[in-house]
C-alpha angles and dihedrals in degrees: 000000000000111000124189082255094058097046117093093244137124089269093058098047090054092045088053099047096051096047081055103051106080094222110072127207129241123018087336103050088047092053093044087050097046090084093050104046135014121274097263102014130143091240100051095046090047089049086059098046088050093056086043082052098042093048092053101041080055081056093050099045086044094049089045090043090057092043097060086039092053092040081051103057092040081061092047099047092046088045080053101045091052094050095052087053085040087054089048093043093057094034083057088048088048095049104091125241125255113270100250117263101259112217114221109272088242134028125197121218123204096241087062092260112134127200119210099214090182094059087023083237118146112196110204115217081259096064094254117137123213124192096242087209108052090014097228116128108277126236122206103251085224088066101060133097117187116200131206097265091058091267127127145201128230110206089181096062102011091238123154112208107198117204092259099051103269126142134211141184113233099196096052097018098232131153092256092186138333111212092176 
C-alpha cells in the first residue's frame, strides 16, 4: 500500500528530514529538547527555529526543484513538437511534384480553326494565323529578315516593318499602317 509518506513528494521529504533531526517540533520537540537545553533558553529556542528553518528550506529546494523539472520538460515537449512539423515539412519537400497535365499538340474547333499548343499558333478557317499568347498575327520565323536599323522583312507577306511601326508593301510599295 503507497502512503503520502512513501511517495517521493514534498511531504515526504519533510516527514523524512524531521524523523531524522534528532529535536523534534511542537510539544514534542519541546519535551525532547528540554534535556538538552533549559526551558527558555536562547539555544533551545534557537535549536527549534533551526529544524522549522530546515524543514522549510527542504520545501523550497523541492518546489524549485519541481519548477526547473517542469520548465524542462515544457522545453522538451515544444523542441519536440518543432522538430516533428520540421520532419513533415521536409518529407513534403521531398514528395515530388505531379508531372503537369500536357494538353494535346493540336486541338480541333468546331468552326474548322485549329490551335497548335505546342508552337501557341491558332490558324482561323481563312488561313490566317494568330500568336495564342500575346494575340498579334503571327509570322513564320523563317520568313523574316531583320536588317541592321532594327527593321525586318517579311518574305511570306511581303511586308517591310520599319523600327517605328510602320508598315510597307513591298510589292506596291504603299504605306500598309503606321502605328507610331
Amino acid at each position: 500500500m503507497t502512503t503520502i509518506f512513501s511517495t517521493d513528494s514534498w511531504i515526504s521529504s519533510v516527514w523524512g528530514t524531521g524523523a531524522s533531526v534528532s529535536q523534534g517540533s511542537g510539544m514534542m520537540g519541546a519535551l525532547q529538547g528540554a534535556g538538552k537545553y533549559p526551558m527558555g533558553s536562547s539555544k533551545a529556542y534557537l535549536a527549534n527555529n533551526a529544524v522549522a528553518a530546515n524543514a522549510l528550506s527542504t520545501i523550497t529546494a523541492g518546489g524549485t526543484t519541481d519548477l526547473t523539472t517542469l520548465a524542462i520538460q515544457a522545453g522538451d515537449l515544444a523542441k519536440q513538437k518543432r522538430m516533428q512539423e520540421r520532419a513533415a515539412f521536409l518529407e513534403k519537400l521531398r514528395t515530388p511534384p505531379p508531372p503537369p497535365v500536357k494538353l494535346d499538340p493540336f486541338i480541333y474547333f468546331d468552326d474548322g480553326s485549329t490551335l497548335d499548343t505546342v508552337n501557341n499558333v491558332l490558324t482561323m478557317v481563312n488561313g490566317k494565323k494568330i500568336n495564342s499568347v500575346t494575340g498579334a498575327n503571327w509570322v513564320d520565323p523563317a520568313s523574316i529578315i531583320n536588317l541592321a536599323n532594327g527593321s525586318y522583312l517579311d518574305t511570306a507577306n511581303n511586308i517591310l516593318v520599319m523600327p517605328d511601326g510602320t508598315k510597307i508593301d513591298t510589292v506596291t510599295g504603299l504605306i500598309i499602317s503606321v502605328t507610331a
